[in-house]
N, C-alpha and C positions, 0 to 999 in steps of 0.2 A: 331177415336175419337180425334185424336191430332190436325187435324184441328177446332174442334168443343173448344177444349181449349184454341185456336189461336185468335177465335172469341169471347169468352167469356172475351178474354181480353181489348177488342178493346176499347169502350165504354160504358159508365156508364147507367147500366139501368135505374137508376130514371129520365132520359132525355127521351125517348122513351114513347111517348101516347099506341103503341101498345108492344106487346113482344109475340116473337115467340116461343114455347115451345116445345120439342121434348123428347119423350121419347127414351134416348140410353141401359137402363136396363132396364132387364125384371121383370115381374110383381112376376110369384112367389117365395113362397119362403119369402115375405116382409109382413110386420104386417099388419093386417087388418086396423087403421086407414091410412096406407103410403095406401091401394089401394082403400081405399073408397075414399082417395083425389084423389087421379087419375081418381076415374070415375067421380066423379066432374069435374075437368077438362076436363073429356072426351077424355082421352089418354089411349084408349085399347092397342094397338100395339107397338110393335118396333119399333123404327125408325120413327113413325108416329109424325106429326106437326101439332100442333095446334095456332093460334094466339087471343090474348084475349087482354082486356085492361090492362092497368098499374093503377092498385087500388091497394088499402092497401091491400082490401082484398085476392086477388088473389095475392100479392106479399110474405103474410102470409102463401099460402097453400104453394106456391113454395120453401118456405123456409123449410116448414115441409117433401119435399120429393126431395130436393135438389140433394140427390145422387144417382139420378133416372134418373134426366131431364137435357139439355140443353137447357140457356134462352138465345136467341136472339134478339136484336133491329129488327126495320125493314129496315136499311141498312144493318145489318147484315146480313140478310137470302134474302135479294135480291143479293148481293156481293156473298155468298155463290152459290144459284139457277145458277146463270149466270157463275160461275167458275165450276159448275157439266154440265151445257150444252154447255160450249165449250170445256170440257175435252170430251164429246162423240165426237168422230172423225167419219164422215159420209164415207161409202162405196161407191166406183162407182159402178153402178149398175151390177148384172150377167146377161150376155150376152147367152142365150143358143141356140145353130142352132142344131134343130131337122131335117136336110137332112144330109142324108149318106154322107159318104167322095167323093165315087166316080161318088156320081149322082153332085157333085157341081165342082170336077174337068171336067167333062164331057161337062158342060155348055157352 
């Protein structure tokens, strides 16, 4: 979550046409208006992102369940995406030789 507050720092949302939404807590356990606006927004899951426009409206619900969600620009969550796929490091592939040791010394 300390990178998600690194990004929330960056730039101002009211610049941003779209905004990226993420839900980092979970659902229960919170007041029934906090998860009727979630399904509004259509953020069942953890961890799960969604992108919507930048209106009042939808800046209004964000604000009602703020300590739920993480709002991203859309340089934000491109910058983030592409720092999660170059932090996966690729494996060389495994190599497996199904002949016995001595029929391949034999050869």
């Amino acid at each position: 979550m300390n990178a998600f507050k690194a990004y929330k720092a960056c730039a101002p949302i009211a610049w941003s046409p779209n905004l990226y939404i993420t839900l980092v807590r979970g659902i229960p356990g919170t007041r029934r208006l906090h998860r009727r606006t979630l399904e509004a927004l259509r953020l069942r899951k953890c961890n799960r992102t969604v992108m919507r426009w930048n209106t009042p409206t939808v800046r209004g619900m964000l604000q009602q369940v703020k300590r739920l969600i993480v709002i991203e620009t859309e340089e934000m969550y491109k910058a983030r995406k592409q720092k999660e796929g170059n932090h996966q490091a690729l494996r060389p592939p495994l190599v497996i030789n199904h002949l016995p040791a001595s029929a391949s010394d034999s050869s």
